[in-house]
N, C-alpha and C positions, 0 to 999 in steps of 0.2 A: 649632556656633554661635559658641563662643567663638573659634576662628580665624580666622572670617570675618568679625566685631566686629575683631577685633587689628589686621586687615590694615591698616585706616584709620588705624593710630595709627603706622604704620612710621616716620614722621619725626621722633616723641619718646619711641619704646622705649627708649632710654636712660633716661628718667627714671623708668621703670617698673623695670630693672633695679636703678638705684640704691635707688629704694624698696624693696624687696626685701628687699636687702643691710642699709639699717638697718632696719627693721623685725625684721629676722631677727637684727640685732645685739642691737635693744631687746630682743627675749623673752630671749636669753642674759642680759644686766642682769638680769632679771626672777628669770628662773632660781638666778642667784647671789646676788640678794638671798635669794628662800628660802631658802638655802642659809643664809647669814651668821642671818636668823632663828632656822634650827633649831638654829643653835649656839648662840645664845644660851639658847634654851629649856631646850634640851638641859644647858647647863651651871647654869641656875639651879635647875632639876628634880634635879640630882645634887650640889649644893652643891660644885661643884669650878670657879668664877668666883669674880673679884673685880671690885672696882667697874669698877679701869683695864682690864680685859679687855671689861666691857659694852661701856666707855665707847668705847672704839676697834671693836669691833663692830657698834655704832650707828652710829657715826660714817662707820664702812665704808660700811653697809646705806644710808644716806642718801644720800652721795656717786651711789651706784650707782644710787640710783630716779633720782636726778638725773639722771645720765646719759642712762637709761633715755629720761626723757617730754621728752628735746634730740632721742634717735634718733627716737623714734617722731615727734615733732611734725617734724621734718626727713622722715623717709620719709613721712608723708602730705602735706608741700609737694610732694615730688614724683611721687604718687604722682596726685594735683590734676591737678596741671602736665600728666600724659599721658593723665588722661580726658579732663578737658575742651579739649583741643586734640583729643584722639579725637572729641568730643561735633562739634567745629566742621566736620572734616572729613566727618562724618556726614550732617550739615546741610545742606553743600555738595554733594554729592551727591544729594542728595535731592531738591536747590531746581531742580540744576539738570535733571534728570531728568524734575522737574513743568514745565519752563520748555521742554523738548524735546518735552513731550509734545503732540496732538493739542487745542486747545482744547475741542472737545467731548467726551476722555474726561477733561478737568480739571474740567470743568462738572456731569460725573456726581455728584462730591461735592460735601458741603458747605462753604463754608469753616470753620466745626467742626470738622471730621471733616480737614483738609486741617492747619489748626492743631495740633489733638492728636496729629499723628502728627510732627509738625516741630517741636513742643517739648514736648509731656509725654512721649511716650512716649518718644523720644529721650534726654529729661531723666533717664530712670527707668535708664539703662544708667549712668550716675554712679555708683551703687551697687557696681554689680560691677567699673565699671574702676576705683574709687578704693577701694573697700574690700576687694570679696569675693578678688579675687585679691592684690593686695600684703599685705594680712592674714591674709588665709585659709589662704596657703601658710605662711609663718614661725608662726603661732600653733599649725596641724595641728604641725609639727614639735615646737613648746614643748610643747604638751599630752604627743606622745610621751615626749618628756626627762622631763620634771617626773613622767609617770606610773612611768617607770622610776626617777626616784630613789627615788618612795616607796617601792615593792616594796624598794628596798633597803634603805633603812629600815626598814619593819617591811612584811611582805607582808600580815598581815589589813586595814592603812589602803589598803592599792593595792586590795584587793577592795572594799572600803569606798565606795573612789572609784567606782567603777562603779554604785553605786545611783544617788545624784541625776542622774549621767549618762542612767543608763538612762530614769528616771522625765522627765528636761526636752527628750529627743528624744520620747518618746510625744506630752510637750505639745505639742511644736512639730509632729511630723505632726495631728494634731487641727488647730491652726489653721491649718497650710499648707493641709488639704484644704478647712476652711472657706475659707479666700481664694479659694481658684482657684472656688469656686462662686460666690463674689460679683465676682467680676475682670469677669465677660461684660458684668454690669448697670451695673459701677461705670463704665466706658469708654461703654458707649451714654450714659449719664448725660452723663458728662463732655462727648462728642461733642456731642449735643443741647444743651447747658446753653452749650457754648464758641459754637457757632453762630448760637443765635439772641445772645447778648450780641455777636457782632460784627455779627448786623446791626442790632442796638437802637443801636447806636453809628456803625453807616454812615449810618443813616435817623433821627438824632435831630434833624438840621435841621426833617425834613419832620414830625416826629414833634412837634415845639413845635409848627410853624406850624398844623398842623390839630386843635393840643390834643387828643393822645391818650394823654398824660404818661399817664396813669392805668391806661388800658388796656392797655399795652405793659408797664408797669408790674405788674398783675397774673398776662401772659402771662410774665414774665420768672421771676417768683414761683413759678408754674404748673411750670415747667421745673425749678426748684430744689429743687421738695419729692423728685423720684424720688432725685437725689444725696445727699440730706440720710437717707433714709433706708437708702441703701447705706451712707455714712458712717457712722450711727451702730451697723451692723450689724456694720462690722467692728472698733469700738472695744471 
């Protein structure tokens, strides 16, 4: 799946690469701040610092987060830059594919349902070309490092680490499988909800003149409550 997403982004994978690269800079900063931390812990826990060692130690530690959130806010300009140009050429294929297609099997949908799929659902792939992968990849790495530092610092904190780990993936399967049960209903939702509001807005000429404000207005209502209550199932 994620291949066949990528393909359409071929003319701004540069800017994916470079995202990448700082991102995977910024965890390094990251990295070395904890580093520069433990030392200082390390040295006031052992009464073997003095002030001008803190002071130069902080001063390090600071520099470096600074660095840090220039990389990171630079690898997510570019990491923007290749979704959402991935998003556009997405779109373009899509439009024009409906626009090739047979008018009576474009008529089969609704425009709802023709809507949701050429900007929400589309919309919803931002996530994994601007986050899940320029992140996902450098930060899996930083977790390895940083996990292996601790082990070398003392190995009962490296085991240590692995309980809240263990205990916030349990949570997360729990709501992932919650979600994919509510995913089916929340999309009909959306579909129906997106639908009839573009026709409430094609037909609201006709919709004054024969004063039916009220009723179209209830039917609009009507539609809103199944959304409303997928929504609050998945908060």
């Amino acid at each position: 799946m994620s291949s066949s997403i990528l393909k359409y982004g071929k003319a701004t994978k540069k800017h994916l690469y470079v995202s990448l690269v700082l991102i995977f800079l910024s965890t390094v900063c990251n990295l070395f701040a904890f580093y520069k931390g433990y030392q200082i812990i390390k040295g006031l826990l052992a009464s073997q610092i003095i002030f001008s060692d803190i002071f130069t130690l902080a001063l390090t530690l600071l520099v470096v987060k600074v660095i840090q959130a220039i990389l990171l806010t630079a690898g997510l300009k570019h990491s923007h830059i290749f979704a959402y140009s991935t998003l556009m050429v997405i779109r373009r294929v899509l439009t024009q594919k409906m626009a090739n297609n047979p008018m009576g099997e474009t008529l089969k949908f609704s425009s709802g349902y023709i809507r949701q799929k050429l900007v929400d659902s589309v919309e919803q792939l931002e996530i994994f070309l601007a986050h899940m992968i320029p992140e996902g990849i450098p930060y899996f790495m930083n977790f390895v490092l940083t996990t292996i530092f601790i082990f070398i610092i003392d190995w009962r904190l490296g085991l240590l680490l692995f309980l809240p780990i263990g205990l916030a993936m349990a949570a997360m399967g729990v709501m992932q499988k919650n979600g994919k049960e509510l995913m089916g209903p929340y999309y009909e939702s959306v579909k129906n909800m997106s639908g009839n509001m573009t026709e409430y807005i094609r037909g609201i000429e006709v919709i004054k003149i024969f004063n039916r404000k009220d009723h179209q207005y209830k039917k609009i209502k009507g539609f809103h409550r199944p959304l409303q209550k997928v929504h609050l199932k998945l908060v």
